[in-house]
LUMVO-105620 format. One record per residue (C-alpha): residue number from 1; residue in one letter; x, y, z. Coordinates in nm, 2 decimals. Layout:
<rec><resi>NUM</resi><resn>A</resn><u>X</u><v>Y</v><w>Z</w></rec>
...
//
This chain:
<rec><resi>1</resi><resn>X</resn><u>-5.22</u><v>2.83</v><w>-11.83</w></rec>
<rec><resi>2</resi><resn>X</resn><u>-5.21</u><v>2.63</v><w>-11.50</w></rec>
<rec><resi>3</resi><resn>X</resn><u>-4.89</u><v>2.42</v><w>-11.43</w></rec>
<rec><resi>4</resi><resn>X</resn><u>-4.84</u><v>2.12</v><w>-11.21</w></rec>
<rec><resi>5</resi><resn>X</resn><u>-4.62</u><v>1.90</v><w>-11.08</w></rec>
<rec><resi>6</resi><resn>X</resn><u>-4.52</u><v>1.67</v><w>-11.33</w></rec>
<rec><resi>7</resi><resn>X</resn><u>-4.48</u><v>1.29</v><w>-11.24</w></rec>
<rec><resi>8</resi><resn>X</resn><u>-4.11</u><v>1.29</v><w>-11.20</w></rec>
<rec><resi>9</resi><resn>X</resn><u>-4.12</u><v>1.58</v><w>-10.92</w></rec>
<rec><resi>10</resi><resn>X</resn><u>-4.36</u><v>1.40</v><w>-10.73</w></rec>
<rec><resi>11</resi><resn>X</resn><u>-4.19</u><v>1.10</v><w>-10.73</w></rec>
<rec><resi>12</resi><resn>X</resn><u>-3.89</u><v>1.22</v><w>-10.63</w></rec>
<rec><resi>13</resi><resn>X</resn><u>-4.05</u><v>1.46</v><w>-10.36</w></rec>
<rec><resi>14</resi><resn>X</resn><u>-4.21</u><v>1.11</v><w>-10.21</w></rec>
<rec><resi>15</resi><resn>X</resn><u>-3.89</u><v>0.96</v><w>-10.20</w></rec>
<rec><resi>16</resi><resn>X</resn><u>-3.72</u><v>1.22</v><w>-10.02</w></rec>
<rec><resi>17</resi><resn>X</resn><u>-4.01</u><v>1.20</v><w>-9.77</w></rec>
<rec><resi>18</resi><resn>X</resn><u>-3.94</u><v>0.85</v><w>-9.74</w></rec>
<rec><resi>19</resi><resn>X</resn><u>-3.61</u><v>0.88</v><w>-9.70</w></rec>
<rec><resi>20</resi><resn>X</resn><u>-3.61</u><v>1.12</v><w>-9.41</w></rec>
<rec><resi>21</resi><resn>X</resn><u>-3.90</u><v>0.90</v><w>-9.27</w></rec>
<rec><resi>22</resi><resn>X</resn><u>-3.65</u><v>0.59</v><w>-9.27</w></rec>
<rec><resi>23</resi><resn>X</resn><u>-3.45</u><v>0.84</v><w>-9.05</w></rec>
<rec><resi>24</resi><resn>X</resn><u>-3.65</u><v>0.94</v><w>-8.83</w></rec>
<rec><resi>25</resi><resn>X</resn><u>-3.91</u><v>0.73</v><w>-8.78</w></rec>
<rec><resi>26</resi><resn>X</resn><u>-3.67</u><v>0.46</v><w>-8.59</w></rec>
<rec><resi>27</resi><resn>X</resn><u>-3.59</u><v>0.76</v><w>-8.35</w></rec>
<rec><resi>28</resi><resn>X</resn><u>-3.91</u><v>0.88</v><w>-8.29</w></rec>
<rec><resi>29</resi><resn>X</resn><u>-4.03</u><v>0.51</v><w>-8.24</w></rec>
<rec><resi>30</resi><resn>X</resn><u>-3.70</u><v>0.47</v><w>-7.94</w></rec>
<rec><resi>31</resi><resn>X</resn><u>-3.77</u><v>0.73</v><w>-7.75</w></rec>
<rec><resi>32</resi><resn>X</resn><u>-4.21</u><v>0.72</v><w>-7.74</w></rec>
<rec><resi>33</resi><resn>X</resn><u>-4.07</u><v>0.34</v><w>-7.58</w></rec>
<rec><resi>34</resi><resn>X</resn><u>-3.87</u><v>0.52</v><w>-7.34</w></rec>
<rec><resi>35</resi><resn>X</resn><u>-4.06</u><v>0.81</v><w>-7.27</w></rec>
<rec><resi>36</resi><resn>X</resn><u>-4.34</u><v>0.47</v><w>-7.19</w></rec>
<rec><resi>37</resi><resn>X</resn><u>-4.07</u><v>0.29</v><w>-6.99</w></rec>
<rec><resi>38</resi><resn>X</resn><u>-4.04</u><v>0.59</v><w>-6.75</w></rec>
<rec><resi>39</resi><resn>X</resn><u>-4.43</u><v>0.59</v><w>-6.72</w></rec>
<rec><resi>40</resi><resn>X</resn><u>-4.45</u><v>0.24</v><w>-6.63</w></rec>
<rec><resi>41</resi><resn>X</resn><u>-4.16</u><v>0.34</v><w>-6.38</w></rec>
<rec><resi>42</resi><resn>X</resn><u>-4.31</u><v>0.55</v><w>-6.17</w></rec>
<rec><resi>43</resi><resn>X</resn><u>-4.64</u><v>0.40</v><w>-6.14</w></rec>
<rec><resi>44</resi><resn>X</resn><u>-4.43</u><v>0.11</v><w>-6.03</w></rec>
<rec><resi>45</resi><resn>X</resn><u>-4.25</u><v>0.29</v><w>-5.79</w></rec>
<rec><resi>46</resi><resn>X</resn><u>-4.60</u><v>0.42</v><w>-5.66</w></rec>
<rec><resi>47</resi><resn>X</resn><u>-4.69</u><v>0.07</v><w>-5.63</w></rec>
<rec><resi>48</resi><resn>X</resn><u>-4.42</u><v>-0.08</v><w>-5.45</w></rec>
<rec><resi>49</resi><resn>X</resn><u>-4.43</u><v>0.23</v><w>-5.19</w></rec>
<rec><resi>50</resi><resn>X</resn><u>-4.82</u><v>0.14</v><w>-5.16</w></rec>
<rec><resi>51</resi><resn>X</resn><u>-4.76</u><v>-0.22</v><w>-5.06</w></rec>
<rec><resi>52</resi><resn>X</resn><u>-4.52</u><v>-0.12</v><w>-4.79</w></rec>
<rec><resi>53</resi><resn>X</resn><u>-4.73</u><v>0.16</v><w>-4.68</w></rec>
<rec><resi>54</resi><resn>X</resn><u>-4.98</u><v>-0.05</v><w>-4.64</w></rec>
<rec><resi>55</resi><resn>X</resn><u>-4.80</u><v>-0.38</v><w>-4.50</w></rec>
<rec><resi>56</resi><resn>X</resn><u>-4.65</u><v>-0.11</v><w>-4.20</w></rec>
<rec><resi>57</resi><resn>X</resn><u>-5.00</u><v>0.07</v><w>-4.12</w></rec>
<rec><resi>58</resi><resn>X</resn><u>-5.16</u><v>-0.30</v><w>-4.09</w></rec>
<rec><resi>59</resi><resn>X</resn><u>-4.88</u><v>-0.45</v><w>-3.83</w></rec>
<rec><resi>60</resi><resn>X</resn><u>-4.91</u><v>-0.07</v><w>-3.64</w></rec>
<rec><resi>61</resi><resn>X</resn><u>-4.51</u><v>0.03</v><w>-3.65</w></rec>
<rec><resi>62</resi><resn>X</resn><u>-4.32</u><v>0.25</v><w>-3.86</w></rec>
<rec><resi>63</resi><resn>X</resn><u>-3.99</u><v>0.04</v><w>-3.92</w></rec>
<rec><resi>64</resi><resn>X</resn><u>-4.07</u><v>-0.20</v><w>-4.23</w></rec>
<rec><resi>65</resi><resn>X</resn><u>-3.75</u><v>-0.39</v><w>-4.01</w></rec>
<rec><resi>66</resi><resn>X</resn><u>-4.04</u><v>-0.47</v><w>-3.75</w></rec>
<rec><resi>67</resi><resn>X</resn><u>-4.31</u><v>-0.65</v><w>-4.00</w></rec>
<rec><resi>68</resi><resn>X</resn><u>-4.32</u><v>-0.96</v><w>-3.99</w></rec>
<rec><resi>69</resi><resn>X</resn><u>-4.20</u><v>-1.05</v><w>-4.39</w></rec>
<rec><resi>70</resi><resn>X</resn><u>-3.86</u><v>-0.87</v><w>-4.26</w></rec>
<rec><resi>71</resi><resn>X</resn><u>-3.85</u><v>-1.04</v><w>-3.93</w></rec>
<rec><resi>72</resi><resn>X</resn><u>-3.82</u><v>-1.37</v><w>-4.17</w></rec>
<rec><resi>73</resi><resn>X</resn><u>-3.65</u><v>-1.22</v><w>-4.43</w></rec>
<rec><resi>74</resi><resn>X</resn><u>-3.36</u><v>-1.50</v><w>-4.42</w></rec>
<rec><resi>75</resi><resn>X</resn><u>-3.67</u><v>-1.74</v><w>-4.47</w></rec>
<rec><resi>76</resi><resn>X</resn><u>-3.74</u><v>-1.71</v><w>-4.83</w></rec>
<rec><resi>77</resi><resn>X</resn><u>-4.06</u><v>-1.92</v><w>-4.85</w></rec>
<rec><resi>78</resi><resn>X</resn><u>-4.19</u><v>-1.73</v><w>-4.54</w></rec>
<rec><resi>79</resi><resn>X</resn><u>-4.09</u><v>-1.36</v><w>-4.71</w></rec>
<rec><resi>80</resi><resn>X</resn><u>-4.25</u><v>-1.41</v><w>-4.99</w></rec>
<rec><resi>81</resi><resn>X</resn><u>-4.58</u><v>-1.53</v><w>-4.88</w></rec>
<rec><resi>82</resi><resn>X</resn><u>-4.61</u><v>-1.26</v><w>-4.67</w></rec>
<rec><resi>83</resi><resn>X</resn><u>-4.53</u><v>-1.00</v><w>-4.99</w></rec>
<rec><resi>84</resi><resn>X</resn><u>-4.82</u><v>-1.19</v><w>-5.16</w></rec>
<rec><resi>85</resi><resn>X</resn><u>-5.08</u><v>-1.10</v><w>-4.90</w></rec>
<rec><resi>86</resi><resn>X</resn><u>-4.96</u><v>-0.73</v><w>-5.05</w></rec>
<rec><resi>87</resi><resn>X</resn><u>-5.05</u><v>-0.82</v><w>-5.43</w></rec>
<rec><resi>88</resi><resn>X</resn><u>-4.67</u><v>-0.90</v><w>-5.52</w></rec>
<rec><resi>89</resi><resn>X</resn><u>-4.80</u><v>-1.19</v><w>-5.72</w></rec>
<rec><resi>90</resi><resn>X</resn><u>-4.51</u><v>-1.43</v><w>-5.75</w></rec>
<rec><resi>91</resi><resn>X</resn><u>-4.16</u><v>-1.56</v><w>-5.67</w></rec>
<rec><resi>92</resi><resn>X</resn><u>-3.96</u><v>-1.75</v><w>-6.01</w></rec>
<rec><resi>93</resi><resn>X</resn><u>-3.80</u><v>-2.02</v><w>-5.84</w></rec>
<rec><resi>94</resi><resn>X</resn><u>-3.66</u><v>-2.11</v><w>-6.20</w></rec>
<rec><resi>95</resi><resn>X</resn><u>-3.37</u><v>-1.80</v><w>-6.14</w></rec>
<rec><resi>96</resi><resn>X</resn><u>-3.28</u><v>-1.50</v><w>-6.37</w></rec>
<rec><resi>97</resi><resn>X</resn><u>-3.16</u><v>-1.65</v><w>-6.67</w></rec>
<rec><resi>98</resi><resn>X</resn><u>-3.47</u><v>-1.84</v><w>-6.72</w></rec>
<rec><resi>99</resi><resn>X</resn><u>-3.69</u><v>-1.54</v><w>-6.67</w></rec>
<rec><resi>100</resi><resn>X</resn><u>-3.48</u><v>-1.36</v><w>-6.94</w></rec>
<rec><resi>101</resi><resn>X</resn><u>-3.45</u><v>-1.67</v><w>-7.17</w></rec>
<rec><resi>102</resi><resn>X</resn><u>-3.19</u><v>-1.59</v><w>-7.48</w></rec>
<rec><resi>103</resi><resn>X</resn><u>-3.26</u><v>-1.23</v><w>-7.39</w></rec>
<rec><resi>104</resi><resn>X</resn><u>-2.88</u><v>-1.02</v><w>-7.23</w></rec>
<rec><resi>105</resi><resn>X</resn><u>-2.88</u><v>-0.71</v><w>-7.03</w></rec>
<rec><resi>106</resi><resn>X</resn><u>-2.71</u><v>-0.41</v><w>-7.11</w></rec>
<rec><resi>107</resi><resn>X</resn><u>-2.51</u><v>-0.10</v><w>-6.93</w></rec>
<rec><resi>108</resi><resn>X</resn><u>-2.55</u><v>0.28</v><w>-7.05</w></rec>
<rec><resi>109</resi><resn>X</resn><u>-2.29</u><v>0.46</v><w>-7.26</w></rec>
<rec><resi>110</resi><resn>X</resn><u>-2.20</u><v>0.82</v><w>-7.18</w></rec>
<rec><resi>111</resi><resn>X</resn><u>-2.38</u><v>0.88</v><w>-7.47</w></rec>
<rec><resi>112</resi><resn>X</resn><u>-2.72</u><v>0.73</v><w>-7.36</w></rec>
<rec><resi>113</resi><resn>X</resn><u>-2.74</u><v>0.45</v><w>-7.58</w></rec>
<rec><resi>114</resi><resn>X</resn><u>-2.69</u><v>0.10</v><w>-7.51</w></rec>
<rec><resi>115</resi><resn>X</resn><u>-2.35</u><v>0.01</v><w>-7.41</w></rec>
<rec><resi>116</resi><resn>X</resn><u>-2.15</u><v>-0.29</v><w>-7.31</w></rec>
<rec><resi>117</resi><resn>X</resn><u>-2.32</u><v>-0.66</v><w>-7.24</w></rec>
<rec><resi>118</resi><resn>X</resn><u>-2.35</u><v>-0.68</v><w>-6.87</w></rec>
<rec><resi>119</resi><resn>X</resn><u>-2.23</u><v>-1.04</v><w>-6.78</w></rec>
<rec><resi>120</resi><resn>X</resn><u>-2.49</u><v>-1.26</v><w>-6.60</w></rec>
<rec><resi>121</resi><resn>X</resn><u>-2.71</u><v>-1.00</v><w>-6.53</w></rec>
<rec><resi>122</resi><resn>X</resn><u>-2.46</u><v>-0.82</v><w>-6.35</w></rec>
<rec><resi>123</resi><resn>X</resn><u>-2.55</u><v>-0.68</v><w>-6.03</w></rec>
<rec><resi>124</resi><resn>X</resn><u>-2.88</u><v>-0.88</v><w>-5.97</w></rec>
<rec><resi>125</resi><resn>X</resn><u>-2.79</u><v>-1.17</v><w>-6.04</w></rec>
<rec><resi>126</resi><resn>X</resn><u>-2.82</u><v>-1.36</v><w>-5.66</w></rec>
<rec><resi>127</resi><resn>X</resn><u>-3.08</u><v>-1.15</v><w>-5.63</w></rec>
<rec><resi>128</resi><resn>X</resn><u>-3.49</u><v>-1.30</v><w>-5.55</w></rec>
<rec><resi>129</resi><resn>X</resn><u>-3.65</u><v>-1.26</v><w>-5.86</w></rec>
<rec><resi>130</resi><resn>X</resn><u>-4.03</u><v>-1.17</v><w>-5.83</w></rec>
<rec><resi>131</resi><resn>X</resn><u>-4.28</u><v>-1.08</v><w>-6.09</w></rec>
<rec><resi>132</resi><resn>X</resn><u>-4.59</u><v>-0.84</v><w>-6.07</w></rec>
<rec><resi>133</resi><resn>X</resn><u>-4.90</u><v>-0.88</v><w>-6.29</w></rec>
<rec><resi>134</resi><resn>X</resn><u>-4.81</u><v>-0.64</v><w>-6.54</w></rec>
<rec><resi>135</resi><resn>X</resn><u>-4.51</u><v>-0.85</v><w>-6.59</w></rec>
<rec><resi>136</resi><resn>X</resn><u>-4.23</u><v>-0.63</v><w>-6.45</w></rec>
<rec><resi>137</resi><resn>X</resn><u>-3.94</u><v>-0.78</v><w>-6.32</w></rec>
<rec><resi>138</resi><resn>X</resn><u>-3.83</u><v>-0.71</v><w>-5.96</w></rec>
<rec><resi>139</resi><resn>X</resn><u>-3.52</u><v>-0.83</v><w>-5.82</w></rec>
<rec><resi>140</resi><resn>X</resn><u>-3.45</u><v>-0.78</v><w>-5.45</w></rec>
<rec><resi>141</resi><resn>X</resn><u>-3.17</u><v>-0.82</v><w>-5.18</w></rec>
<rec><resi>142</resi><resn>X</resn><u>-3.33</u><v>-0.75</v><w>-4.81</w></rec>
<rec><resi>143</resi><resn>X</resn><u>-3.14</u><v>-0.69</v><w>-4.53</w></rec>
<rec><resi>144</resi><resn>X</resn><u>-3.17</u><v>-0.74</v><w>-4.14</w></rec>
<rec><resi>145</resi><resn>X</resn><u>-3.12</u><v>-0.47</v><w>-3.91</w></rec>
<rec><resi>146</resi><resn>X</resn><u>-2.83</u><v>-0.56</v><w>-3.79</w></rec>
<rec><resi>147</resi><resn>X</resn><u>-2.64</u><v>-0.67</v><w>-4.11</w></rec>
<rec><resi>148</resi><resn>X</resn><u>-2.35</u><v>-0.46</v><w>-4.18</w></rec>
<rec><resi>149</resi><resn>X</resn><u>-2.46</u><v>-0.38</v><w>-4.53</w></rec>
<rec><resi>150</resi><resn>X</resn><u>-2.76</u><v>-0.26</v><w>-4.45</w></rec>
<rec><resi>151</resi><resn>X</resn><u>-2.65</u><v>0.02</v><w>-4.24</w></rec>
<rec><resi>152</resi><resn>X</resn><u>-2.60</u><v>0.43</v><w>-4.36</w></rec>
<rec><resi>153</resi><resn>X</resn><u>-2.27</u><v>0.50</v><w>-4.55</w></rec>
<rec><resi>154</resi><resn>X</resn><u>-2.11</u><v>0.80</v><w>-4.73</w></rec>
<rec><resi>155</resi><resn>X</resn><u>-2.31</u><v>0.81</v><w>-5.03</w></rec>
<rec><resi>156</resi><resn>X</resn><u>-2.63</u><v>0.76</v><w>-4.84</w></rec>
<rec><resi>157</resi><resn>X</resn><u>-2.69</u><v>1.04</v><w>-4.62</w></rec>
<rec><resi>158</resi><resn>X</resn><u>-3.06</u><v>1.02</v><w>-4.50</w></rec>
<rec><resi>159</resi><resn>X</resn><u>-3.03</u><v>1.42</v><w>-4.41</w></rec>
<rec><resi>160</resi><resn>X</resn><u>-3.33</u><v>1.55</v><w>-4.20</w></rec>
<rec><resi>161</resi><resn>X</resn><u>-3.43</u><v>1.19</v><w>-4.16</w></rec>
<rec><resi>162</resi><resn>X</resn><u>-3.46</u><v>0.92</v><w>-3.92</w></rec>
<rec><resi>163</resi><resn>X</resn><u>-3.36</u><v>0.64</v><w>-4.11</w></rec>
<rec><resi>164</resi><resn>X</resn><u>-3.02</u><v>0.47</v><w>-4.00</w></rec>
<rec><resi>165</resi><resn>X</resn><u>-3.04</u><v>0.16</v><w>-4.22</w></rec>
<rec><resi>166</resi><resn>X</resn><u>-3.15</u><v>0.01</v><w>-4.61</w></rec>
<rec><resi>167</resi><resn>X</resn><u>-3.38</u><v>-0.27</v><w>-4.57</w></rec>
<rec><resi>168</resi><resn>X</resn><u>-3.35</u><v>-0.38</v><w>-4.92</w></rec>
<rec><resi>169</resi><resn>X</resn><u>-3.16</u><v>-0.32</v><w>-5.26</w></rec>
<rec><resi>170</resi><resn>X</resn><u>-3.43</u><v>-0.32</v><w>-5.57</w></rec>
<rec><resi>171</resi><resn>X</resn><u>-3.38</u><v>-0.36</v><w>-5.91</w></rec>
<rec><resi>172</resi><resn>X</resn><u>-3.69</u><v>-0.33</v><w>-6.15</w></rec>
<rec><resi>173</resi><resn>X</resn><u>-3.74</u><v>-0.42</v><w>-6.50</w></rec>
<rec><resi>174</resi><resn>X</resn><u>-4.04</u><v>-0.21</v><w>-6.58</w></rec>
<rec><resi>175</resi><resn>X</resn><u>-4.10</u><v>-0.44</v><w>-6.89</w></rec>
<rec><resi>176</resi><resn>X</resn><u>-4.00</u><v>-0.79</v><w>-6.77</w></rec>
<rec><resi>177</resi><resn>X</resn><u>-3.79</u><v>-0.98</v><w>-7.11</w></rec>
<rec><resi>178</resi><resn>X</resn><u>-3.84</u><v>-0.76</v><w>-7.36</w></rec>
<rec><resi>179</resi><resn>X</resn><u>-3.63</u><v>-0.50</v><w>-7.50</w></rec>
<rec><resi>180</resi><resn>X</resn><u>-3.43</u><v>-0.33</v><w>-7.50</w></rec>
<rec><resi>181</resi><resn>X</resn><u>-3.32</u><v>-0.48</v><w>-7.12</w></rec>
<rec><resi>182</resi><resn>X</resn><u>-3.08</u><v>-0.17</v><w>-7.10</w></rec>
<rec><resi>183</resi><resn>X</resn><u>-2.98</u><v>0.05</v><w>-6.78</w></rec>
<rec><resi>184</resi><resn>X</resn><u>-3.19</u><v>0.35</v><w>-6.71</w></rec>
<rec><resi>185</resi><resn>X</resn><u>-3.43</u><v>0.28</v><w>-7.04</w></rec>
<rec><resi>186</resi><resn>X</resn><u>-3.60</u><v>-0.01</v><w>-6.88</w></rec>
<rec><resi>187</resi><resn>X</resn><u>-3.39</u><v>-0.12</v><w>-6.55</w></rec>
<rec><resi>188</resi><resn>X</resn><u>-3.37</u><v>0.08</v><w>-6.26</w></rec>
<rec><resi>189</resi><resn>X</resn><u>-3.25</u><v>0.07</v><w>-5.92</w></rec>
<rec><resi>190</resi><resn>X</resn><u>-3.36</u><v>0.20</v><w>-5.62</w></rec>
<rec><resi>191</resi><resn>X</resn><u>-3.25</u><v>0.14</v><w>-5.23</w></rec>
<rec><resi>192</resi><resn>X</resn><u>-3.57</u><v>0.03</v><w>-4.97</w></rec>
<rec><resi>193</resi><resn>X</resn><u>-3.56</u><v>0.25</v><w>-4.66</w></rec>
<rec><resi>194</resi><resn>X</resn><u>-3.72</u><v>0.18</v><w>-4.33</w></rec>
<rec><resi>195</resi><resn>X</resn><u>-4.01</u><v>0.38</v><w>-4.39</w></rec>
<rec><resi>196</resi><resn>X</resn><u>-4.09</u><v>0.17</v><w>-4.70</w></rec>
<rec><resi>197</resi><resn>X</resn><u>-3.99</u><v>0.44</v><w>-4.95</w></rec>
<rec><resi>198</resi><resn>X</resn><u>-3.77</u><v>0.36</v><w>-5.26</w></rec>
<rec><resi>199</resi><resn>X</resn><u>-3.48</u><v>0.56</v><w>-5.32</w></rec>
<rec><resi>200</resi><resn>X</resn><u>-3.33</u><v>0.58</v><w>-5.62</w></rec>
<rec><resi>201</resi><resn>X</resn><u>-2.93</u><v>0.53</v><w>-5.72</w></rec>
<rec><resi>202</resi><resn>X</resn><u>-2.77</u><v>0.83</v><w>-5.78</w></rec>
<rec><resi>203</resi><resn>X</resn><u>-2.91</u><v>1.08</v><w>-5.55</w></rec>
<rec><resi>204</resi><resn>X</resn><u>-2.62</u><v>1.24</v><w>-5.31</w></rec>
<rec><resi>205</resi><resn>X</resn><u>-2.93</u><v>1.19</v><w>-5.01</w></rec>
<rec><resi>206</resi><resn>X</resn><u>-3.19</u><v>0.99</v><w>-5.13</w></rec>
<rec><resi>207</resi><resn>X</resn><u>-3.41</u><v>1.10</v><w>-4.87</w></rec>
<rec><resi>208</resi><resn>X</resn><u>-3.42</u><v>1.39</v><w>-5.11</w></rec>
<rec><resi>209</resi><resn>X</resn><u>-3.64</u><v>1.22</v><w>-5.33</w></rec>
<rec><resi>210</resi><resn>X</resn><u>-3.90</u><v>1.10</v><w>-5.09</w></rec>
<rec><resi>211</resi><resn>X</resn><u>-4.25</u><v>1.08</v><w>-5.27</w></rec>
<rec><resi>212</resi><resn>X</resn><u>-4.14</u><v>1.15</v><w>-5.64</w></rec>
<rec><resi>213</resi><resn>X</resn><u>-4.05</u><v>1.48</v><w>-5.51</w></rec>
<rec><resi>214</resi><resn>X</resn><u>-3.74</u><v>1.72</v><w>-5.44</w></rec>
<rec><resi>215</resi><resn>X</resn><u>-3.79</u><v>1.81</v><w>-5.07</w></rec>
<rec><resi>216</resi><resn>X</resn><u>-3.68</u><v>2.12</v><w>-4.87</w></rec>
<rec><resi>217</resi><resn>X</resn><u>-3.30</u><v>1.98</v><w>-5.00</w></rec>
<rec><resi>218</resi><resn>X</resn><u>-3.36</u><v>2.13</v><w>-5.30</w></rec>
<rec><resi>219</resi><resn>X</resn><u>-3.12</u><v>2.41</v><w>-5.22</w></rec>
<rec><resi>220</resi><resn>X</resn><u>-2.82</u><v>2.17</v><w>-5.23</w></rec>
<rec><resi>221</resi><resn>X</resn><u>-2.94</u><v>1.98</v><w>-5.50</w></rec>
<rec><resi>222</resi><resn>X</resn><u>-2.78</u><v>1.62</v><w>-5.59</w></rec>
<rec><resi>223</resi><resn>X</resn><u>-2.47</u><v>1.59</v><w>-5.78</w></rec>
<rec><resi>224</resi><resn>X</resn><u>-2.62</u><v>1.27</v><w>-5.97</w></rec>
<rec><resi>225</resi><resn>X</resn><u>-2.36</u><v>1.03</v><w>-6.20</w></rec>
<rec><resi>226</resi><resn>X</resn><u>-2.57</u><v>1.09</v><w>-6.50</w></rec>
<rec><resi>227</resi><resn>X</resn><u>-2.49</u><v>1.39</v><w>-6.66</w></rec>
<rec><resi>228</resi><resn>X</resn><u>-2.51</u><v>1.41</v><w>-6.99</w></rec>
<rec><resi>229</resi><resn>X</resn><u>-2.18</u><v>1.38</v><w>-7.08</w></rec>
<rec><resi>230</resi><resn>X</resn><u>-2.08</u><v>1.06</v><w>-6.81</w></rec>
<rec><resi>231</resi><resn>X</resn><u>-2.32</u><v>0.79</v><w>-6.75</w></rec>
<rec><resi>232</resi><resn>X</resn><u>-2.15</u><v>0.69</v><w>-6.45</w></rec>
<rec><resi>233</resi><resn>X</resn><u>-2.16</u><v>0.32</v><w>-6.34</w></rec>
<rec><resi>234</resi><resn>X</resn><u>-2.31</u><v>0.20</v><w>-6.58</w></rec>
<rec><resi>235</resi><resn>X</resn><u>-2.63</u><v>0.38</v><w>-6.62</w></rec>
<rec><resi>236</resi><resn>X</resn><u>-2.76</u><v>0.29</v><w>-6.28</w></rec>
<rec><resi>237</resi><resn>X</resn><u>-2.74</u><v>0.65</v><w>-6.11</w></rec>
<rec><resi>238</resi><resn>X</resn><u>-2.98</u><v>0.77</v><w>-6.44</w></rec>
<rec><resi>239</resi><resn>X</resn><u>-3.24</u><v>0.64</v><w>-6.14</w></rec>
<rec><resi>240</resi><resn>X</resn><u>-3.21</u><v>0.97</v><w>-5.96</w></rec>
<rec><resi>241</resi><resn>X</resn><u>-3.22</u><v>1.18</v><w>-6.27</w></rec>
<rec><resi>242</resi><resn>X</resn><u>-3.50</u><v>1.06</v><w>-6.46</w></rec>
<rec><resi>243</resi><resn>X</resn><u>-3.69</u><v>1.08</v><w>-6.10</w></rec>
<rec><resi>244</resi><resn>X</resn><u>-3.58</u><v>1.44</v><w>-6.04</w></rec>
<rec><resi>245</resi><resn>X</resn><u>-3.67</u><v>1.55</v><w>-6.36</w></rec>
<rec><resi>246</resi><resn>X</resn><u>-4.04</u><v>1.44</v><w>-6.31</w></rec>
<rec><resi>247</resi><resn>X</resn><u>-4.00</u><v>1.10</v><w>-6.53</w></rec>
<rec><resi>248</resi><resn>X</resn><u>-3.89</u><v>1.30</v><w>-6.86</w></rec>
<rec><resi>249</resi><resn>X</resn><u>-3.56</u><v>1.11</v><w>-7.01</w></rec>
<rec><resi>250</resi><resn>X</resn><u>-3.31</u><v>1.41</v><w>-7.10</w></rec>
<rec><resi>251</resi><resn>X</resn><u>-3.02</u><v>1.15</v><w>-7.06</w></rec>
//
């Protein structure tokens, strides 16, 4: 005599499927976002570098301090038309709280999931907000050679280099206004050096990191502020780790 599952089990049996589903399925659906997030991150980054890349070959130096965009960097109007000839494709006039409409921004907990309300988009906030194609946000701060904040400081040792100075302080939102607007899911920041390469926050010598890549440093590798037990600022330093560890969030 053959037996079956009678209609009781079955139900029951789909309803614990569903159940565990319900549990998992929100989890599974967070982190494929972030896990996309990092993607969009690094072809970004690849971007970005490619513009200056390019912008410094064309006007034969290799100090992004002598092209002409940061030669008139304290001319907004003039700066960003000359990052337009290099496919940045727009400057919002209208200010970050516009761009983000009823939309907040938020910091990293220590344990990686969104913390505290940042108040007025926090650090970027004065910041010239432009947007790319794609519709990621990029919020950016340049610097002159000569300005004070631009130049090398303790936690910004450009070992084995030749840089001396920042020439800009970048924020990106890889995904513009949508959600979930949180530190080190879908904001980063990185530091511009003279050779047009973004290093990212968190890094003990962000020269390390030149190219996506560890570097002969690797030896004395960086003591990032996002392990996973301390966050650190934010979320912000999560920059250098998600980089280091090739784009895969373990934060």
């Amino acid at each position: 005599m053959k037996k079956g599952f009678t209609l009781t089990e079955v139900l029951i049996t789909l309803g614990i499927i569903g159940v565990v589903s319900a549990l998992t399925l929100p989890s599974l659906s967070k982190y494929s976002q972030t896990s996309a997030n990092a993607m969009k991150l690094k072809k970004c980054v690849q971007n970005i570098e490619q513009i200056f890349t390019v912008m410094i070959a064309q006007e034969n130096t290799n100090d992004i301090f002598e092209t002409q965009a940061w030669k008139s960097s304290d001319d907004t109007a003039t700066f960003v038309n000359c990052l337009q000839n290099y496919a940045i494709v727009g400057y919002d006039e209208s200010g970050i709280a516009d761009l983000y409409g009823k939309n907040s921004i938020y910091s990293l907990d220590n344990n990686g999931k969104k913390g505290s309300l940042i108040n007025n988009y926090g650090p970027f906030k004065d910041y010239m907000p432009l947007v790319m194609e794609d519709g990621t946000f990029i919020f950016m701060r340049t610097y002159n050679k000569e300005n004070s904040d631009a130049k090398n400081d303790s936690d910004m040792l450009m070992l084995g280099t030749a840089l001396n100075a920042k020439a800009a302080d970048i924020y990106i939102d890889v995904n513009g206004k949508k959600l979930p607007n949180t530190v080190g899911r879908d904001l980063f920041h990185f530091y511009l050096g003279q050779d047009g390469v973004l290093y990212p926050d968190g890094s003990k010598d962000f020269a390390a990191f030149k190219d996506g890549e560890v570097t002969d440093w690797q030896g004395n590798k960086s003591e990032y502020k996002c392990t996973d037990d301390a966050k650190g600022n934010n979320g912000w330093p999560c920059t250098a780790r998600l980089i280091e560890e090739n784009y895969k969030v373990k934060y």
